[in-house]
N, C-alpha and C positions, 0 to 999 in steps of 0.2 A: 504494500500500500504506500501511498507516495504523501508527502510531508501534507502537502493539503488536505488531503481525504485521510488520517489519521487525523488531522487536528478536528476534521469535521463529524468524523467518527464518536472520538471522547465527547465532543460538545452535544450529539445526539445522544449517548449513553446516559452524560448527565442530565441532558434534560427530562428525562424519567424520573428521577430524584438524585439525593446525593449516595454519592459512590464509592468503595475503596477501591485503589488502585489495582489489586490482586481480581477483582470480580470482571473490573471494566479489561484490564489484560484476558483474563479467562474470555469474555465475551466474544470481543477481537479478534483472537488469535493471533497475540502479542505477546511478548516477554514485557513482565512486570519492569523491569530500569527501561524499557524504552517507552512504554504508558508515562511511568514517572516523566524521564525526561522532556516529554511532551507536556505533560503537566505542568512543569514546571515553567516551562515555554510559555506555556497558555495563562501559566499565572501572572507571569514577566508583563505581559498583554492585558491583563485586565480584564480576562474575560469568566478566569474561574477562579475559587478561592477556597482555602482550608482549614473551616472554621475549626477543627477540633484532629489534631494530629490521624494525619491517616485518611481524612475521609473528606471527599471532595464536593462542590457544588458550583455552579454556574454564578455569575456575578450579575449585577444587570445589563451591562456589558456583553457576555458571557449570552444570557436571555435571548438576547437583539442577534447576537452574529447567530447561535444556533437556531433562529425562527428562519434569519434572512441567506442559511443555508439549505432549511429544508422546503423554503415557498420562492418559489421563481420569482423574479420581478414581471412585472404586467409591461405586453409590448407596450412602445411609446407610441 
């Protein structure tokens, strides 16, 4: 999977709820330090955050890119 559709991947996993990194790797079909590392990317970004050691959630930020990955924009 290529750097975009893994970042768009985790952000769909989490918008089902919040997440540990071991579940969303299982999910995947990823090795848990490369979830993380994206994780950790994605937090760098503003888009997810880790309210509580281990376990992840979407930001509002975070909300907005993974709506505006999973709905097309409307032709102009």
């Amino acid at each position: 999977m290529n750097e975009t559709g893994l970042d768009a991947a985790i952000l769909h996993q989490l918008a089902a709820g919040e997440r540990g990194s071991a579940p969303i790797a299982d999910a995947l079909g990823e090795q848990k330090r490369t979830v993380q590392r994206y994780l950790a990317g994605l937090r760098a970004r503003g888009l997810v955050e880790s309210p509580s050691h281990g376990i992840w959630t979407l930001s509002g930020a975070g909300s907005r890119a993974s709506l505006a990955a999973a709905v097309p924009e409307p032709p102009a």
